[in-house]
VOBA-61380 format. One line per field, with one value per residue: residue number from 0; residue in one letter; x, y, z of N, C-alpha, C, CB in turn. Coordinates in Angstrom, 2 decimals, m for minus. Glycine has a CB too. Example, Ala and Ser with C-alpha at 12.3 -4.5 7.8 and 13.67 -1.06 7.14 Angstrom:
REM VOBA-61380
resi: 0  1
resn: a  s
nxx: 13.19  12.85
nyy: m5.69  m2.25
nzz: 7.80  7.08
caxx: 12.30  13.67
cayy: m4.50  m1.06
cazz: 7.80  7.14
cxx: 13.20  12.90
cyy: m3.30  0.03
czz: 7.80  7.87
cbxx: 11.31  14.08
cbyy: m4.47  m0.60
cbzz: 9.05  5.72
//
This chain:
REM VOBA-61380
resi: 0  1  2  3  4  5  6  7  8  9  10  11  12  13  14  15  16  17  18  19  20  21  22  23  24  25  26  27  28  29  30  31  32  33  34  35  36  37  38  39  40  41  42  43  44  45  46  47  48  49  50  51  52  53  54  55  56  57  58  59  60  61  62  63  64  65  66  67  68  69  70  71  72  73  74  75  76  77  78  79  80  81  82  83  84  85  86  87  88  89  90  91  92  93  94  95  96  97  98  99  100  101  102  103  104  105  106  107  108  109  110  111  112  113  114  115  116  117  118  119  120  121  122  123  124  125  126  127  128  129  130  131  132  133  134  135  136  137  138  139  140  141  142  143  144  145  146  147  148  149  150  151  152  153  154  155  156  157  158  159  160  161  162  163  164  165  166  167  168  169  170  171  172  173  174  175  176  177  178  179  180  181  182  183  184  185  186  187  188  189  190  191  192  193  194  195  196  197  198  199  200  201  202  203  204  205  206  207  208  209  210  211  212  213  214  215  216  217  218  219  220  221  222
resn: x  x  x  x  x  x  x  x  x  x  x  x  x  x  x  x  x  x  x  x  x  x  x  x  x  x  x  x  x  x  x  x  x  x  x  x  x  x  x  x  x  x  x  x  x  x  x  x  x  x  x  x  x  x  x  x  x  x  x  x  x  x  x  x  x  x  x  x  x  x  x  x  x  x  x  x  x  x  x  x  x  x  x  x  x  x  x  x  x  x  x  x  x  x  x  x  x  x  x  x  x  x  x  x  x  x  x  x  x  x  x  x  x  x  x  x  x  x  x  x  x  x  x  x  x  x  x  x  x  x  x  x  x  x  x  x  x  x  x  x  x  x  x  x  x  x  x  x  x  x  x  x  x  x  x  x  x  x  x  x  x  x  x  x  x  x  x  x  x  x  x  x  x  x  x  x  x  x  x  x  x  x  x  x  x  x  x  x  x  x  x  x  x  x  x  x  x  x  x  x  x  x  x  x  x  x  x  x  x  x  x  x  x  x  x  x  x  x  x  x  x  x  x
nxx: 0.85  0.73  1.70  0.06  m2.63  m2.60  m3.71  m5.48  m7.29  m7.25  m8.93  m11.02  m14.69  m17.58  m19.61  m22.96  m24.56  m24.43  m23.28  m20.81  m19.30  m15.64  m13.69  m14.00  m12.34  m12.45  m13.98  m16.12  m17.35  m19.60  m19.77  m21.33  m22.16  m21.86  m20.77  m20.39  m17.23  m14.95  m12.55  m9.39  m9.54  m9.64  m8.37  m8.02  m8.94  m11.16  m11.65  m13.00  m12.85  m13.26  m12.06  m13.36  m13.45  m15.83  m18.29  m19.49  m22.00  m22.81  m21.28  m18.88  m16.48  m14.50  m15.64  m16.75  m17.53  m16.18  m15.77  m16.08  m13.62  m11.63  m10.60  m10.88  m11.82  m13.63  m12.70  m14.51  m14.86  m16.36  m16.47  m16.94  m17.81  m17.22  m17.35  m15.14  m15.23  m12.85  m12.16  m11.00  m10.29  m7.84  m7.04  m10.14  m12.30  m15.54  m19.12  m21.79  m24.90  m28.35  m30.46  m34.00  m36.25  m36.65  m35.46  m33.40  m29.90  m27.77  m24.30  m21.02  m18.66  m16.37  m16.24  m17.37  m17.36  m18.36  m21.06  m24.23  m24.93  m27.74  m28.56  m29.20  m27.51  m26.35  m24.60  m23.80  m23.13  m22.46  m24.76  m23.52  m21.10  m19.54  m17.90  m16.68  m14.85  m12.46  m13.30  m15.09  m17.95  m18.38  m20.95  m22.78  m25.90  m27.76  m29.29  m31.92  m33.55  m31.04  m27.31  m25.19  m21.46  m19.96  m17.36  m15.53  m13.78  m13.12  m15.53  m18.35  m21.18  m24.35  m26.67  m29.24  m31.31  m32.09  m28.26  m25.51  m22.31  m19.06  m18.09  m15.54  m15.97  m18.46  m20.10  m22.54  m25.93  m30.08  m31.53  m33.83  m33.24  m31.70  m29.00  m27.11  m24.86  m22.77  m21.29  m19.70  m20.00  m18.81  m16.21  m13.21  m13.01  m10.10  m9.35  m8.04  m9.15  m10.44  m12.76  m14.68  m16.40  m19.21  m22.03  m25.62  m27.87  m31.44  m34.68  m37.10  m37.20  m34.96  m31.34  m28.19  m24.74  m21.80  m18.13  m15.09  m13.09  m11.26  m11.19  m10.20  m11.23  m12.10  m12.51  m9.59  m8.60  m9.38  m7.49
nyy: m1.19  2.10  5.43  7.58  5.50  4.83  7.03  7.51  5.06  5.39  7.53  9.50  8.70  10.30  12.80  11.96  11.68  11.79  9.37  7.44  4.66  4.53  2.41  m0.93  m0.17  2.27  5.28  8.03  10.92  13.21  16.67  18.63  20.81  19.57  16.58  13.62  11.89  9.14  9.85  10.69  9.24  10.67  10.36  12.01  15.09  17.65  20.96  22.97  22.28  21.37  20.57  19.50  18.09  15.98  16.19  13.23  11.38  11.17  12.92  15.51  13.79  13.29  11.62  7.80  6.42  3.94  2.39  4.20  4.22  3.42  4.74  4.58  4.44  5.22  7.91  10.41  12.89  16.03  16.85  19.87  22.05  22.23  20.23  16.82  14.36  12.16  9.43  6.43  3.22  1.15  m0.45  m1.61  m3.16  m0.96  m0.65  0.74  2.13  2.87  4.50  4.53  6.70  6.87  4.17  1.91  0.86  m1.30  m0.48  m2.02  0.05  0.16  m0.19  1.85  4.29  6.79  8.97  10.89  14.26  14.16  11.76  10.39  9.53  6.97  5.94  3.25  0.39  m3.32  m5.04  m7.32  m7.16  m5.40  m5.80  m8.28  m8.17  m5.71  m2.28  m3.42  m3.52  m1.30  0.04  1.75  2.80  3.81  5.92  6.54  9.53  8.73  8.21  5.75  4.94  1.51  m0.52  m3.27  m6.31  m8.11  m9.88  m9.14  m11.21  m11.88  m13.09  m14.38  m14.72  m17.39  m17.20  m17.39  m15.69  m14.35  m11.97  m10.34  m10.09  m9.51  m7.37  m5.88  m5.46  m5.50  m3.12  m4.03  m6.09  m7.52  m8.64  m10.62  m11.91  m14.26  m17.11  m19.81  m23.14  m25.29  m25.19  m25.29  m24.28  m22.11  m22.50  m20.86  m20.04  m17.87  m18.38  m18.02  m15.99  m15.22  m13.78  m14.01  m14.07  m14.07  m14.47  m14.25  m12.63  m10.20  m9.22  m9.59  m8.86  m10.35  m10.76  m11.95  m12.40  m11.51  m8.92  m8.13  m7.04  m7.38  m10.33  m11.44  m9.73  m11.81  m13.63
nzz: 0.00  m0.51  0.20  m0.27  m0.65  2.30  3.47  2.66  2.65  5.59  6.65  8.31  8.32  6.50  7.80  9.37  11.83  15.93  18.34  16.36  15.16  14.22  13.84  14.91  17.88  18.28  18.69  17.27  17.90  17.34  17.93  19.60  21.69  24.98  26.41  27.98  29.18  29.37  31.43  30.45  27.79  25.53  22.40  19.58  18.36  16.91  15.33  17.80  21.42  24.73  28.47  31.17  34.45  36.11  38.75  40.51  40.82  43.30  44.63  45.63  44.90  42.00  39.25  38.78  41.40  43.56  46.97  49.31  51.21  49.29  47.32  44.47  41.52  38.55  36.96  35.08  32.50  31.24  27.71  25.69  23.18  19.54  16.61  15.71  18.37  19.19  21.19  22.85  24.44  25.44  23.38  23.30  22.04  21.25  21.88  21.03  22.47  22.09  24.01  24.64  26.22  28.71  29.29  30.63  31.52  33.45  33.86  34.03  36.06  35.04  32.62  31.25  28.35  26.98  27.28  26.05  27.08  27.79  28.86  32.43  35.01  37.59  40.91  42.10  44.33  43.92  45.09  48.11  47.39  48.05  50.93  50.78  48.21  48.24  47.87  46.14  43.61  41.05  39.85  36.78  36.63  33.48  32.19  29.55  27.93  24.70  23.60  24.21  24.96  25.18  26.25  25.16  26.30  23.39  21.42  22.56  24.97  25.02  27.20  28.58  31.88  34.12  34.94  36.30  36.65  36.42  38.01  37.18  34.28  33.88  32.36  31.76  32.58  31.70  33.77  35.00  36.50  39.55  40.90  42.56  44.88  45.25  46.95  45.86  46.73  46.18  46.23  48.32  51.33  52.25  49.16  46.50  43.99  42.44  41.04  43.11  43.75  42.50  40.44  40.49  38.46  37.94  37.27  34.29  32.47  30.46  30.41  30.06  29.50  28.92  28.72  27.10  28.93  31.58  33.69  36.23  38.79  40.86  41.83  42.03  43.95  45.64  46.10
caxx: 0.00  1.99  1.25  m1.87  m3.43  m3.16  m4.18  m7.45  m7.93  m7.70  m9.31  m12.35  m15.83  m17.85  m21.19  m23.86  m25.23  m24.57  m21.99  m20.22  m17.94  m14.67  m13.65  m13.98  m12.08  m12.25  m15.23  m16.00  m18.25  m19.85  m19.83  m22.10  m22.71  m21.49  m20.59  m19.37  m16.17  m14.28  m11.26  m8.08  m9.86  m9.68  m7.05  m7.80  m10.06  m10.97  m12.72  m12.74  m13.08  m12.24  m12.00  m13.60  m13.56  m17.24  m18.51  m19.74  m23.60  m22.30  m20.76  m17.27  m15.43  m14.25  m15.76  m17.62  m16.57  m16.17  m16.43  m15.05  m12.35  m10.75  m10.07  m10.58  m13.16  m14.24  m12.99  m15.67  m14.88  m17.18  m16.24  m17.85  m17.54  m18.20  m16.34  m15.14  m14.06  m12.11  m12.01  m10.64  m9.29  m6.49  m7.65  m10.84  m13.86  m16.91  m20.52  m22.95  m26.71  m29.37  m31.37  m35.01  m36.81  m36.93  m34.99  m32.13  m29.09  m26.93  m23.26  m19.58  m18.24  m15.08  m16.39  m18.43  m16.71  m18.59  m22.81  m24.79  m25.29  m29.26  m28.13  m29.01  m26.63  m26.64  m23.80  m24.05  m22.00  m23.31  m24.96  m22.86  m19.97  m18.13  m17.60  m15.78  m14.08  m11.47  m14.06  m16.27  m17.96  m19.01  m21.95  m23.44  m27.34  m27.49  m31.28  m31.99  m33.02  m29.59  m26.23  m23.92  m20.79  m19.39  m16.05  m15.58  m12.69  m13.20  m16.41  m19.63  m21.82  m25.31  m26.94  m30.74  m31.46  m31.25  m27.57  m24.28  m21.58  m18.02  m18.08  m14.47  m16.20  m19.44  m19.90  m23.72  m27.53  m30.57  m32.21  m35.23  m32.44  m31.11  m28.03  m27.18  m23.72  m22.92  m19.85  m19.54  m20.01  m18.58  m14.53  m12.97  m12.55  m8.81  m8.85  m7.71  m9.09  m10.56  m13.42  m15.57  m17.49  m20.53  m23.08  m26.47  m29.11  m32.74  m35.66  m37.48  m36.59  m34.03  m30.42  m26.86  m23.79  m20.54  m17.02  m14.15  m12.16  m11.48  m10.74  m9.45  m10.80  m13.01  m12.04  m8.42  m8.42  m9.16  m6.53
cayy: 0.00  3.47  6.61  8.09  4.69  4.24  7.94  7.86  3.97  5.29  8.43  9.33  8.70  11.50  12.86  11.04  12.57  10.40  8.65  6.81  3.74  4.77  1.37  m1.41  0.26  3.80  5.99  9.26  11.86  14.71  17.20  20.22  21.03  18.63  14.73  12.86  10.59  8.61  10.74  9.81  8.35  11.28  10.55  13.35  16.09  18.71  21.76  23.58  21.13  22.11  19.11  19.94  17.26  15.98  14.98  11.81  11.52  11.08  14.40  15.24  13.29  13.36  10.35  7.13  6.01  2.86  2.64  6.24  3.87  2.80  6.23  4.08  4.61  5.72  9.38  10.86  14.29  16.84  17.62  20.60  22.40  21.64  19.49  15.44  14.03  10.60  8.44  4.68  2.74  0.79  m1.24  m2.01  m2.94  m0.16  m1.12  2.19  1.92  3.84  4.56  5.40  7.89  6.07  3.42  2.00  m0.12  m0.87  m1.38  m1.81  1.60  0.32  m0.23  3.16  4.74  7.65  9.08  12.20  14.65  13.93  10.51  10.62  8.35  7.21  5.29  2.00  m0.80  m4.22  m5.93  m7.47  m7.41  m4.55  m6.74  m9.18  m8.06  m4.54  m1.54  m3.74  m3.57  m0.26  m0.20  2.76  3.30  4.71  6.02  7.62  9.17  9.54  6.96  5.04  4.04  0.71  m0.80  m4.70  m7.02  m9.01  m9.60  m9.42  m12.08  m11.26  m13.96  m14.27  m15.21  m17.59  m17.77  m17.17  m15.26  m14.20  m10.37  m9.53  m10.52  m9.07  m5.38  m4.79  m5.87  m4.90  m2.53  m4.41  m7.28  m7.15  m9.84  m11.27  m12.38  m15.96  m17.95  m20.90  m23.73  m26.18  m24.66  m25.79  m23.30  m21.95  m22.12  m19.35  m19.91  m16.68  m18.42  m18.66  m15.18  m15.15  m13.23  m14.69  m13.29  m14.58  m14.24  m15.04  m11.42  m9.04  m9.83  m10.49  m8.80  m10.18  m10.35  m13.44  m11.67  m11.18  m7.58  m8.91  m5.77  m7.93  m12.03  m11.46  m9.07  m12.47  m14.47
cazz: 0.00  m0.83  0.91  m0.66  m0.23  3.20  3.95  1.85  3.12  6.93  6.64  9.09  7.72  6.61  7.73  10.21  13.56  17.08  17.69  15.14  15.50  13.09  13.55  16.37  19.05  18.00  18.47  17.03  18.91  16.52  19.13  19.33  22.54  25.57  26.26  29.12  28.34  30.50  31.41  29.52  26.72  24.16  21.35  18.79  18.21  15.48  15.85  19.65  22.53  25.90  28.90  32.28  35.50  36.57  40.23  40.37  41.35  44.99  45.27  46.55  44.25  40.69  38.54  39.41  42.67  44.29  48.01  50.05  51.66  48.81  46.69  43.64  40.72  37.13  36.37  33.91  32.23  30.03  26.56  25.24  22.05  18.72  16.08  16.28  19.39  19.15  21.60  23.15  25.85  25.48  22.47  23.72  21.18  21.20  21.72  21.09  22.40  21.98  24.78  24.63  26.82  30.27  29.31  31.61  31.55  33.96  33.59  35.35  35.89  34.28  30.90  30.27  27.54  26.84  27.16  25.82  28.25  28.42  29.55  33.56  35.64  39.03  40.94  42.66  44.87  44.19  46.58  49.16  46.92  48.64  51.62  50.17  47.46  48.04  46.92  45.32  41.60  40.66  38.89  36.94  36.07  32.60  31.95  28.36  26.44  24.39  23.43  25.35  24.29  25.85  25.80  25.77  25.89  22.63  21.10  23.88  24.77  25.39  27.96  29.20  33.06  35.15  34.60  37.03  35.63  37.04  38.44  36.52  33.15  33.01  31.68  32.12  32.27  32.03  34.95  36.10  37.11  40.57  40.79  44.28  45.25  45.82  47.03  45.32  48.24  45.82  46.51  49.69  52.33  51.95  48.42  46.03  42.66  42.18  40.80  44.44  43.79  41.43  40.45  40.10  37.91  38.43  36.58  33.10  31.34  30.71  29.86  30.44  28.91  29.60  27.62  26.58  29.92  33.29  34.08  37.98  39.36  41.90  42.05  42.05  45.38  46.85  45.86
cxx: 0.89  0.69  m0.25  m3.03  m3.75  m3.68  m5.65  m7.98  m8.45  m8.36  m10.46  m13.56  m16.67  m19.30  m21.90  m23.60  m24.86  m23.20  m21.78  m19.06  m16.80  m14.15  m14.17  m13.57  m11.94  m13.75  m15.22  m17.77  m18.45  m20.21  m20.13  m23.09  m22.07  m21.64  m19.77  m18.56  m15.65  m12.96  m9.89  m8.05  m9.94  m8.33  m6.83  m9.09  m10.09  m11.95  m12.15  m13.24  m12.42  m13.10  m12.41  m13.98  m14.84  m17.21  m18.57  m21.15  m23.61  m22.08  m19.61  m16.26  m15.39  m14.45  m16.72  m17.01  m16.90  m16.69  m15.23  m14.00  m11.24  m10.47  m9.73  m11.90  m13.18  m13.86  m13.53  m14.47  m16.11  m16.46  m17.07  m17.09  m17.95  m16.88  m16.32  m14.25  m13.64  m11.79  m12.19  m10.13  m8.87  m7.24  m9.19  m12.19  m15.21  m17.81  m21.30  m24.15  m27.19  m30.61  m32.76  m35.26  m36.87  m36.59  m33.77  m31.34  m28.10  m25.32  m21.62  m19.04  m16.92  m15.02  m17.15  m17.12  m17.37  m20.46  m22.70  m24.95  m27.03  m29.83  m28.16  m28.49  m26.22  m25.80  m24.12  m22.81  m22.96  m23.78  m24.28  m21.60  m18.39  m17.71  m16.73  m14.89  m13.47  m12.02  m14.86  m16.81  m18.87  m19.83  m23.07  m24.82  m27.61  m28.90  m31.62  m33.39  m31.67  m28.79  m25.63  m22.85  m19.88  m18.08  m16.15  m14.03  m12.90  m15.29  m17.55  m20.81  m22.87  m26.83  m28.09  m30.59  m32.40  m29.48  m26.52  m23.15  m20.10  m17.87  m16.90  m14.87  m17.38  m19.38  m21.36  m24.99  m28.48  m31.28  m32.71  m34.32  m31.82  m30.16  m27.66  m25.59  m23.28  m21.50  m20.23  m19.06  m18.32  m16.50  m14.45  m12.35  m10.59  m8.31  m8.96  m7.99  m9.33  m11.71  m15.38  m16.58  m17.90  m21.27  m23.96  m27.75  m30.07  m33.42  m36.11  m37.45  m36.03  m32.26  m29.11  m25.42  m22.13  m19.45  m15.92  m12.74  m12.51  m10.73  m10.05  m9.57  m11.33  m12.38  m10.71  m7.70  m8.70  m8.68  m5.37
cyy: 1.25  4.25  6.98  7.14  4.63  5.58  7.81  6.87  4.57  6.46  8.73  9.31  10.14  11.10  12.35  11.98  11.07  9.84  7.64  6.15  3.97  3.30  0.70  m0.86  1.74  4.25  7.32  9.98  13.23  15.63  18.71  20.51  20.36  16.65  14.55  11.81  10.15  9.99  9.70  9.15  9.14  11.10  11.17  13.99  17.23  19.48  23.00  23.22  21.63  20.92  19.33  18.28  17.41  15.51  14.38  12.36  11.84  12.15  14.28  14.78  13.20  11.60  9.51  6.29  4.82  3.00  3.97  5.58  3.73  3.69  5.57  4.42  4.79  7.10  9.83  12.85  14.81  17.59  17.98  21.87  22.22  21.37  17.98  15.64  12.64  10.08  6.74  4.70  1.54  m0.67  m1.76  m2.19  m2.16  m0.70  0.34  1.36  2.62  3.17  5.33  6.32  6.93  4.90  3.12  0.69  0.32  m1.49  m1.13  m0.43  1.64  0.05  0.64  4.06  6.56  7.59  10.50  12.50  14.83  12.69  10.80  9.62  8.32  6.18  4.61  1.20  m2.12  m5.00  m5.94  m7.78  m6.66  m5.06  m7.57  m8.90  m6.32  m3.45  m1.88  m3.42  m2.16  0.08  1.15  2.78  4.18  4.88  7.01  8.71  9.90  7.91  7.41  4.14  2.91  0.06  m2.62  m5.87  m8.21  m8.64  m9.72  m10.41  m11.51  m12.88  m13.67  m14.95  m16.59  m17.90  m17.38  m16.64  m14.68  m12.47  m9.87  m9.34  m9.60  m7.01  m5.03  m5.87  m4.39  m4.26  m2.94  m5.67  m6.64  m8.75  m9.87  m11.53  m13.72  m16.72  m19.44  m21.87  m25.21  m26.22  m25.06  m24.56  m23.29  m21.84  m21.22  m19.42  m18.67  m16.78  m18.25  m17.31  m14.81  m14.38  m13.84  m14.03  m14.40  m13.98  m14.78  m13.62  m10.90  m9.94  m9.30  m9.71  m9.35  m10.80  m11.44  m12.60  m10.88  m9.84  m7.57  m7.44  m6.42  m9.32  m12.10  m10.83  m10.39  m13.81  m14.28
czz: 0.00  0.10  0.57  m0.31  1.49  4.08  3.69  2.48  4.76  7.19  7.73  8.35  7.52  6.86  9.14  11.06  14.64  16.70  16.82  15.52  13.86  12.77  14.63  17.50  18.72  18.19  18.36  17.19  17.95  17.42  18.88  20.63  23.89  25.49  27.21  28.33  29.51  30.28  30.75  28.35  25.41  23.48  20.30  19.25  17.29  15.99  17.37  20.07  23.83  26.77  30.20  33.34  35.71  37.54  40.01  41.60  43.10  45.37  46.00  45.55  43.05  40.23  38.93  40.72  43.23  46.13  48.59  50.23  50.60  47.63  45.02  42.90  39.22  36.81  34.95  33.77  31.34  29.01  25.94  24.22  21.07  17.66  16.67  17.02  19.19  20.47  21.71  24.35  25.65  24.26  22.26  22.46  22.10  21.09  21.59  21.22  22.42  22.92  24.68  25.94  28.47  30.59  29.83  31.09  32.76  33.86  34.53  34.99  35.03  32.65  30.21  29.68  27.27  26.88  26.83  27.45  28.64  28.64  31.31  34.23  37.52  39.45  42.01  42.99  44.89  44.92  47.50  48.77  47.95  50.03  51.59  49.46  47.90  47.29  46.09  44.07  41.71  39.59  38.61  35.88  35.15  32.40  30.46  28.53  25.63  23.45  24.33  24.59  25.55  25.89  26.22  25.76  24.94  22.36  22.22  23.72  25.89  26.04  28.80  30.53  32.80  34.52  35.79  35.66  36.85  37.18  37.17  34.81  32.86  33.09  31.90  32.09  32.38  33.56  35.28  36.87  38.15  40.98  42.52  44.60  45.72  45.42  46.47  46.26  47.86  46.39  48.03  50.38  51.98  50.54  47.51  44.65  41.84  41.37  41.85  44.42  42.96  41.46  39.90  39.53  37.47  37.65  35.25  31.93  31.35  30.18  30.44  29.85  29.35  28.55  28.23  27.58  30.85  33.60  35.41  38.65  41.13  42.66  42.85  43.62  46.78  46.93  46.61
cbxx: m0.96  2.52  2.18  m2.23  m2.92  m2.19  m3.56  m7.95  m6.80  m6.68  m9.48  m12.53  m16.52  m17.42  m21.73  m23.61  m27.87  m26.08  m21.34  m19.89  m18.61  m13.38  m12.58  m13.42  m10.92  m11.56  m16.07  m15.19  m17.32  m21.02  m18.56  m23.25  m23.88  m21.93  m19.90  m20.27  m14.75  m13.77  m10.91  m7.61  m11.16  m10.04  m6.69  m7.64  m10.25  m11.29  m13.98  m12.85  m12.36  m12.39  m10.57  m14.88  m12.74  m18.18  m19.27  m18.15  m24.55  m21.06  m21.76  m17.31  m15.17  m12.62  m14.67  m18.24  m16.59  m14.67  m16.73  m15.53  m12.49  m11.07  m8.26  m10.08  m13.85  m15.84  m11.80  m18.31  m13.57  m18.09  m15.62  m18.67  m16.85  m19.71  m15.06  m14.95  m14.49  m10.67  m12.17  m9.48  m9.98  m5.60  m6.97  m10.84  m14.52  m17.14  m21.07  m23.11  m27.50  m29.76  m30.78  m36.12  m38.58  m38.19  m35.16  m32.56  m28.46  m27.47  m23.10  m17.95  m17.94  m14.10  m16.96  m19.81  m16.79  m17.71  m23.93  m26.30  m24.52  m30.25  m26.48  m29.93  m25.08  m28.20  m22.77  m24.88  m21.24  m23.28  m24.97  m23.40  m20.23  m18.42  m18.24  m16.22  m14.77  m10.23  m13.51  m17.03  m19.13  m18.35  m22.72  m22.43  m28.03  m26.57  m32.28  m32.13  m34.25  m28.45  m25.32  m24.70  m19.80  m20.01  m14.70  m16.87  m12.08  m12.43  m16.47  m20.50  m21.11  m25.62  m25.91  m32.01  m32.05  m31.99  m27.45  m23.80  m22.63  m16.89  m17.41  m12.90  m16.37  m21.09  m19.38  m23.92  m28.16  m30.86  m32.73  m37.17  m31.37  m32.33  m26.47  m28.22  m23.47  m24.42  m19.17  m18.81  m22.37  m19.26  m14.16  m11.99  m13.13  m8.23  m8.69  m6.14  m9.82  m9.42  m12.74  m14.49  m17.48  m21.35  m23.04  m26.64  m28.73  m33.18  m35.57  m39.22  m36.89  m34.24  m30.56  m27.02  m23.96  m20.56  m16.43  m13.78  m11.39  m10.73  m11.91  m7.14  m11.77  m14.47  m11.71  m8.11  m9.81  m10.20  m6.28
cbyy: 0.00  4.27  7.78  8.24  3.55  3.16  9.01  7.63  2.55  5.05  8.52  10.37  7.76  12.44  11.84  9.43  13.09  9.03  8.22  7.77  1.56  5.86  1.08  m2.32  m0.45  4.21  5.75  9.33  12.27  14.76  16.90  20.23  20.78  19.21  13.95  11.98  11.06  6.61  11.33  8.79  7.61  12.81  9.65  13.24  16.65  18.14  20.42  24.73  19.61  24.27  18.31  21.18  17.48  15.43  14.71  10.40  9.80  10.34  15.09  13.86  12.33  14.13  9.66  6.32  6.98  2.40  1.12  7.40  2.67  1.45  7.05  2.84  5.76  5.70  10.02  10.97  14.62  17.88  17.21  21.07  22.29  22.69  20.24  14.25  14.20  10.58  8.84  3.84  2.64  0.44  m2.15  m1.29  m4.75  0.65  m2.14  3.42  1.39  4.11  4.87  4.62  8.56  5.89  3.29  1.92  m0.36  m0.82  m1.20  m3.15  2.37  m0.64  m1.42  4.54  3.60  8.02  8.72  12.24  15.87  14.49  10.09  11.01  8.50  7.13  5.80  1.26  m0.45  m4.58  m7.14  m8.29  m6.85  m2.80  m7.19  m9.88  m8.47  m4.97  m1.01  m3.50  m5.43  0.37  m1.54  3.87  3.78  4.39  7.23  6.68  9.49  10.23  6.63  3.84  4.99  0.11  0.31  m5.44  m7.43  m10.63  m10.16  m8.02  m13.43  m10.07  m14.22  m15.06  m14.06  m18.90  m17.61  m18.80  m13.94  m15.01  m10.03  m10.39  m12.00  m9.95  m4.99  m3.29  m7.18  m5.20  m1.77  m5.15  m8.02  m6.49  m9.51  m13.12  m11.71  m16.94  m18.07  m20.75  m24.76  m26.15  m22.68  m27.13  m23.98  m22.89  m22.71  m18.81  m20.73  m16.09  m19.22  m18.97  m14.39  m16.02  m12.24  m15.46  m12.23  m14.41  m13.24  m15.97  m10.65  m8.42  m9.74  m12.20  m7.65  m10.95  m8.43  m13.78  m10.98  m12.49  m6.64  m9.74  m4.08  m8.27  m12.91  m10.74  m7.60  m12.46  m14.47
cbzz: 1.24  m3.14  0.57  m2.50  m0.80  3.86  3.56  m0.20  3.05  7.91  5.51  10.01  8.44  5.46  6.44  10.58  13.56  16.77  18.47  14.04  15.79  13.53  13.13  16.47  19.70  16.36  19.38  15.48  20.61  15.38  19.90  17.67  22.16  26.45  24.81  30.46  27.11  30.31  33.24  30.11  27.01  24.23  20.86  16.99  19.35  13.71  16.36  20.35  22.09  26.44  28.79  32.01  36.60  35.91  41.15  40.86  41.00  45.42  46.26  47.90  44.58  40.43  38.58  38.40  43.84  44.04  48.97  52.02  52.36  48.61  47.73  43.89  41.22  37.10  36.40  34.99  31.56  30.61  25.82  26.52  21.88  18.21  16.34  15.48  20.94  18.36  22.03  22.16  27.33  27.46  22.58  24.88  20.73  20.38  23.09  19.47  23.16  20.30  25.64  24.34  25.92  30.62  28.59  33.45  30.14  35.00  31.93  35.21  37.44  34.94  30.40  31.60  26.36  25.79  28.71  24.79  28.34  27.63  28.93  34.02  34.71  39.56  40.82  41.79  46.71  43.81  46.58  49.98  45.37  48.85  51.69  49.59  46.06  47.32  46.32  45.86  40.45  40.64  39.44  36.79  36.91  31.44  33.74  26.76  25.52  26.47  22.12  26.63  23.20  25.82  26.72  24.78  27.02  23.46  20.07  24.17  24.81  23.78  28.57  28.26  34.01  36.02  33.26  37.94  34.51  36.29  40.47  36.76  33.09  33.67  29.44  30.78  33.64  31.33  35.10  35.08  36.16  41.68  39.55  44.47  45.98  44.89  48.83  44.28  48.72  44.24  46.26  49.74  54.21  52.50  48.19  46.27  42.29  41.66  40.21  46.27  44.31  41.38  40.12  41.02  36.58  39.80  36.54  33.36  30.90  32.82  28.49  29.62  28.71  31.12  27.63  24.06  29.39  34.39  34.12  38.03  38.50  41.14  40.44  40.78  45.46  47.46  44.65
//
């Protein structure tokens, strides 16, 4: 491929409203007005963009926050301006959804990539996770109407209840699901597989997202 080719081949797409996946792990933000992003995740921009720190629903602290003790969390920023914004995180494949008007998802605070700002979001510790596991799974309540962009490790697998699933793995469900916490009896006291804490989702609707990798933000703290 010579020069001209691989400029014109990689070029950015033209046109469209909302976000827009440039490729798999790239996402591009037509930006006319504000947008929450994860912090750290912008890698270009065109136009005038300027990068301002957001609370976190909680108040006090910059981002989505885990538990107070453990000074660990999600930093969110607001980019506002107008022109494309580009962002990623660290290779990660993009999911965009489109949220209707009162419609919710909820997902791990460590895989929100970016939301419109008429996206309302509300921050959560799951169950009786933070107990057990070192700050526990931070889980944030996305409610439209708007997009959400997601980030996944590999392609995402989308899984109906009743099923068990491994905390470091999954990235989101739907809202009307409330998942439980559950040691796995079957493991023998003392040992360290890092498989012994589950999440169990119940019911006959709603669904499941979770991804071909263990993020070890949860399991691994109790190894």
């Amino acid at each position: 491929m010579d020069l001209q080719e691989f400029v014109r081949s990689n070029a950015p797409a033209d046109g469209g409203d909302g976000f827009q996946k440039e490729n798999n792990r790239l996402l591009d933000i037509p930006l006319d007005g504000t947008v929450v992003v994860k912090a750290g995740s912008m890698v270009a921009y065109t136009g005038e963009v300027t990068f301002t720190g957001k609370s976190s629903a909680e108040g006090g602290i910059t981002g989505f926050v885990k538990e107070a003790v453990s000074g660990e969390g999600t930093p969110v920023m607001e980019a506002e301006g107008s022109g494309h914004l580009y962002v990623a995180e660290n290779g990660k494949k993009v999911q965009v959804l489109a949220l209707d008007d009162g419609e919710s998802i909820s997902v791990n605070g460590t895989d929100v990539l970016a939301f419109e700002s008429t996206i309302d979001y509300e921050i959560n510790t799951v169950g009786s996770l933070s107990g057990m596991a070192a700050g526990g799974l931070t889980n944030v309540y996305l409610t439209g109407p708007g997009e959400v962009a997601l980030t996944t490790h590999g392609d995402p697998l989308v899984m109906t209840p009743p099923v068990f699933t491994d905390p470091d793995a999954t990235v989101a469900w739907s809202s009307n699901l409330s998942p439980s916490i559950e040691m796995n009896k079957t493991f023998e006291i003392g040992q360290t597989s890092g498989e012994s804490i589950q999440m169990e989702f119940t019911g006959d609707d709603g669904f499941v997202v979770i991804q071909p990798n263990e993020e070890g933000s949860v399991t691994q703290s109790q190894s």
